[in-house]
C-alpha positions as CSV (number, residue, x, y, z in Angstrom):
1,X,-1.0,-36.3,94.7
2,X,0.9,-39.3,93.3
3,X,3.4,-39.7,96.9
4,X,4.5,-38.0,99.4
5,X,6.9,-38.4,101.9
6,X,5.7,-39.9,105.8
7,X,6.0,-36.8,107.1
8,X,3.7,-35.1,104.0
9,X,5.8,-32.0,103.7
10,X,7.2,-33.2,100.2
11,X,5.0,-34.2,97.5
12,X,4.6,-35.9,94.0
13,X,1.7,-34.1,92.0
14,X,0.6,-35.5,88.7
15,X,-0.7,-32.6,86.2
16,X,-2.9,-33.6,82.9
17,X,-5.1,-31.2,81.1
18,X,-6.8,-31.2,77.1
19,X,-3.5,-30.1,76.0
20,X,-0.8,-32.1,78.2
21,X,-1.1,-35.8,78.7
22,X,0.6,-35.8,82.0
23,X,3.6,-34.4,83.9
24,X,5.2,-34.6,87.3
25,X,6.3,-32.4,89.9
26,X,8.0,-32.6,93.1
27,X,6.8,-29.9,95.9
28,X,8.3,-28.8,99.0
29,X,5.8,-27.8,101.1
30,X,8.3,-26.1,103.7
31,X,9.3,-23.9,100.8
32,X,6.7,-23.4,98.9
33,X,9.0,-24.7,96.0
34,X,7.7,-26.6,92.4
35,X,10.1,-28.5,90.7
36,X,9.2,-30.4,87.4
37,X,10.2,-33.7,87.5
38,X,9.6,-35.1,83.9
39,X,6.8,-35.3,81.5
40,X,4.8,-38.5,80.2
41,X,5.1,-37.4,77.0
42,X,8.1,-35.4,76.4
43,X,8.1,-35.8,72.9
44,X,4.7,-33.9,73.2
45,X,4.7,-29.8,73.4
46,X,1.8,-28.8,74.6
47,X,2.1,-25.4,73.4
48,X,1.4,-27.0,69.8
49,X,-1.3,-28.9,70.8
50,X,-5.3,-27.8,70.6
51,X,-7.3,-26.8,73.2
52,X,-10.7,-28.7,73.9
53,X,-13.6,-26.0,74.1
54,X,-17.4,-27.4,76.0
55,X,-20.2,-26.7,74.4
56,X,-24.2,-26.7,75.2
57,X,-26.9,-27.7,72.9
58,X,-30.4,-28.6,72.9
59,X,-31.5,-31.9,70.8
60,X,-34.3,-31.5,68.3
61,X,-36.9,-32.7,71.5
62,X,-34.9,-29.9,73.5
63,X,-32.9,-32.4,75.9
64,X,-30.0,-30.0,76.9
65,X,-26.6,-31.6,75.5
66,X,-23.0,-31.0,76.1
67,X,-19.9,-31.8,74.6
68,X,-16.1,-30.7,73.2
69,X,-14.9,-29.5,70.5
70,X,-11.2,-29.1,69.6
71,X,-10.2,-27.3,66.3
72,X,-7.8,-27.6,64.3
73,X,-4.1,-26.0,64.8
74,X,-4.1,-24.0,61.2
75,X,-6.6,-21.7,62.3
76,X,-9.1,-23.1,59.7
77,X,-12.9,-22.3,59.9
78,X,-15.1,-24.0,59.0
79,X,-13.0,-26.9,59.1
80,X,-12.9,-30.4,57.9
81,X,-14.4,-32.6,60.9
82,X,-14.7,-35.9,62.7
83,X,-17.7,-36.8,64.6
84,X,-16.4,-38.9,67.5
85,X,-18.8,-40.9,69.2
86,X,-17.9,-42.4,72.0
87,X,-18.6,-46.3,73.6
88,X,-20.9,-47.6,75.8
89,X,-23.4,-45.9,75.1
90,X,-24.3,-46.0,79.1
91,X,-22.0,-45.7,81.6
92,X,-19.1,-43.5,79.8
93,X,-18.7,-39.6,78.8
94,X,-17.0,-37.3,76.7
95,X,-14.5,-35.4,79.3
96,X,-12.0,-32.9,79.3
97,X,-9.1,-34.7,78.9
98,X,-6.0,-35.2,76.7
99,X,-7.2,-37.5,74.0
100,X,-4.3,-38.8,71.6
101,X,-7.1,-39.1,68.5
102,X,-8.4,-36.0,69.1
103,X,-4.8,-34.0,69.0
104,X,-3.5,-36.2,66.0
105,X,-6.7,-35.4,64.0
106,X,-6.1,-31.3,65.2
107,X,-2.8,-31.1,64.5
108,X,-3.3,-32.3,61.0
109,X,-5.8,-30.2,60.4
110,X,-9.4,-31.3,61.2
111,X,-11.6,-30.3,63.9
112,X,-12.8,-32.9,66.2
113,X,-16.6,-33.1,67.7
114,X,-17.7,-35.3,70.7
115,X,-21.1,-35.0,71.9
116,X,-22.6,-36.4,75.5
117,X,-25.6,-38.1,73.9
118,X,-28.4,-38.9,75.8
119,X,-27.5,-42.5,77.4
120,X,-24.0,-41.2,78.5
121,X,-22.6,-41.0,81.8
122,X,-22.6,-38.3,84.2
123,X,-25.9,-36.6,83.4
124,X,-28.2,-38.2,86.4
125,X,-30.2,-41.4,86.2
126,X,-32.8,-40.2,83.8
127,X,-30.5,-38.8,81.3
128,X,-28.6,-42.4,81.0
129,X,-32.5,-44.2,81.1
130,X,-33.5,-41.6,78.1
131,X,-31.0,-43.7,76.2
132,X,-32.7,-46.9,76.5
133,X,-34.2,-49.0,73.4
134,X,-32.7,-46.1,71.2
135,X,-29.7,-47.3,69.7
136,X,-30.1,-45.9,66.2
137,X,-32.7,-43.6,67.0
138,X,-33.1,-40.6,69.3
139,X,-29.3,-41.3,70.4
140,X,-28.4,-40.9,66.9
141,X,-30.3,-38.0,66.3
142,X,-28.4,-36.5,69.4
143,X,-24.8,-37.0,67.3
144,X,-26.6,-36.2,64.0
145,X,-28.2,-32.7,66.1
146,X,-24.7,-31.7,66.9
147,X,-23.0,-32.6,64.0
148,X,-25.6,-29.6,62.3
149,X,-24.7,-27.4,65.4
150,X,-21.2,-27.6,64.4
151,X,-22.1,-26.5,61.2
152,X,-24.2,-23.4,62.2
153,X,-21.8,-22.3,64.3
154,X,-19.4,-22.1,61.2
155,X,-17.2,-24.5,62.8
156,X,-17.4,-27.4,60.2
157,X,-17.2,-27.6,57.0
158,X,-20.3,-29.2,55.4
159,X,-18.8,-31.0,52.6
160,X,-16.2,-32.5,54.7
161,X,-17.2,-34.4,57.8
162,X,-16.4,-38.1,58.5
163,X,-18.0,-39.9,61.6
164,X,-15.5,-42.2,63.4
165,X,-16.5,-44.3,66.7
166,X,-15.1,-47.6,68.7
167,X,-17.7,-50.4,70.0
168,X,-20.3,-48.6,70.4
169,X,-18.9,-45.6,68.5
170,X,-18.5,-48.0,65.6
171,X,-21.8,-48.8,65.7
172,X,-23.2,-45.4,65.8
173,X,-20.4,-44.8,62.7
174,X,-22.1,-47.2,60.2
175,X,-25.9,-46.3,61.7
176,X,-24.8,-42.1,60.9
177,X,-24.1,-43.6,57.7
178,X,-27.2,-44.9,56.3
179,X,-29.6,-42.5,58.5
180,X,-27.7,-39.5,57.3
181,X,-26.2,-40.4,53.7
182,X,-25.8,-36.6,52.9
183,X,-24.7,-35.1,56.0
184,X,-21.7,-37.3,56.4
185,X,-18.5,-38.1,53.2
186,X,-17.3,-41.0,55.3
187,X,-17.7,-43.2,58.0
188,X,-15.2,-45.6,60.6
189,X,-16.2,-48.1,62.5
190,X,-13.5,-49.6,65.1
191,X,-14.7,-53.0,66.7
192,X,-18.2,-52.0,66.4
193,X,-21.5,-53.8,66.9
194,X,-23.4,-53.9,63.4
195,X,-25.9,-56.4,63.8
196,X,-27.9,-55.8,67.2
197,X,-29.8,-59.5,67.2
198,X,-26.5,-60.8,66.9
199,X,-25.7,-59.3,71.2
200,X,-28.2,-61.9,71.8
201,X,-25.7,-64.7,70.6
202,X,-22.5,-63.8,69.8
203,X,-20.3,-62.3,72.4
204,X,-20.3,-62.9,76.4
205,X,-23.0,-60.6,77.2
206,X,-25.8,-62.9,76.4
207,X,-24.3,-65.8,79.0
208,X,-25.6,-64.3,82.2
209,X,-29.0,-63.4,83.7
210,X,-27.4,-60.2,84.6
211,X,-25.9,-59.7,80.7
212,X,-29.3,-60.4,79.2
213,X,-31.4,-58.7,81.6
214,X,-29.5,-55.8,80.4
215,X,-29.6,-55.9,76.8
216,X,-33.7,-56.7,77.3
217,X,-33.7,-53.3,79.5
218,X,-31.9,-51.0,76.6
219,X,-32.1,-53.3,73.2
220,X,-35.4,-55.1,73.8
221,X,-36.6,-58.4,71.7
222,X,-38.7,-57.0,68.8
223,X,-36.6,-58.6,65.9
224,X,-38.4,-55.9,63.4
225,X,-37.0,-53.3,65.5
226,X,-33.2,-54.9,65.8
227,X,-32.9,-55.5,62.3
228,X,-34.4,-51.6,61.6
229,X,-31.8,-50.5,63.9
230,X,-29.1,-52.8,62.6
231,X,-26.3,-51.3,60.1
232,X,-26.6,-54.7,58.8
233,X,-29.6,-54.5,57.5
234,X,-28.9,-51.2,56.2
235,X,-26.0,-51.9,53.9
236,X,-28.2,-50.1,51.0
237,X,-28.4,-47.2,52.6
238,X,-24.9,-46.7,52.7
239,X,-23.5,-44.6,49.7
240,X,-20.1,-43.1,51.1
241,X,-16.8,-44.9,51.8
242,X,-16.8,-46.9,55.2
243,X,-13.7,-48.2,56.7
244,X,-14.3,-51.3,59.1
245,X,-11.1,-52.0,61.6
246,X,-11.1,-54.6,64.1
């Protein structure tokens, strides 16, 4: 309910799913009546957009996983694919939700994967803690795990996946790229974090107790372990094309 009149008997209802960013609609509660006000995006028809399907999973240590995935408008399986993975890593989720990328990358033709890897939001306390100290590791294997779930499920194409991410995302982007040099043709970082020691100094994070409190609690101070777990440090690793966007 967006408004509603003093009396409550006419509303303002605000509707969003996978497939429709957001309309409005006026309802009179004394005659049951619906009338659509407007759309948010009424350049948008959500009849030609793609529908975001959950999945389940279990990781390679069987942590149960969930996630979306929206394929692509032609019809085609398996499809060409983009790994999405998504910020944080703690304290956000994958949702169903209209998701500009997601629709832009379906309606030209590739499917689109997000995964709730273990650190995400949502889960319970323990499955956000299972996340900590493993940037680049067992939260990597989560995204690589269902990037090859996608694939057994005919879904993706193998020859044609790209992993994309933001902050985090970004990171996990360039990290997919030298962990996984054949599963992936390309890679896109957006704003992301590629050398971890670098948290410790660069940035605002570091400037508080409370900031490095937390990066001690899920990064840790073993500078062996940073720089293994740094794309930085990783740069020979990388063999396929890698797009880095501010």
């Amino acid at each position: 309910v967006a408004s509603a009149s003093s009396d409550g008997n006419i509303l303002v209802l605000y509707t969003a799913s996978d497939r429709d960013p957001g309309s409005f609609y006026l309802l009179d509660r004394a005659t049951h009546k619906v009338q659509l006000l407007f759309h948010g995006c009424p350049w948008l028809d959500p009849g030609q957009m793609a529908p975001a399907q959950p999945f389940a999973m279990h990781a390679r240590d069987g942590l149960p996983l969930f996630g979306f995935v929206t394929m692509p408008t032609n019809g085609v399986r398996p499809a060409p694919m983009v790994v999405v993975v998504h910020g944080g890593p703690y304290y956000v989720r994958d949702d169903w939700h209209f998701d500009a990328e997601t629709q832009l990358l379906a309606t030209h033709g590739y499917a689109v994967l997000h995964v709730n890897f273990r650190g995400s939001a949502g889960f319970g306390r323990a499955f956000v803690e299972r996340g900590y100290k493993q940037w680049g590791a067992a939260i990597q294997d989560d995204v690589t795990d269902a990037t090859h779930w996608a694939i057994q499920q005919a879904l993706a194409d193998p020859g044609r996946i790209c992993i994309y991410g933001a902050s985090y995302g970004g990171y996990a982007a360039l990290m997919g790229a030298a962990r996984e040099p054949a599963l992936y043709r390309c890679a896109i970082g957006l704003s992301g974090v590629y050398d971890l020691d670098k948290l410790y100094h660069w940035g605002d994070i570091h400037r508080s107790d409370y900031g490095m409190n937390y990066l001690n609690r899920v990064l840790g101070r073993d500078p062996a372990s940073l720089a293994a777990h740094s794309p930085a440090s990783l740069a020979a690793h990388i063999t396929i094309p890698v797009l880095l966007a501010g």
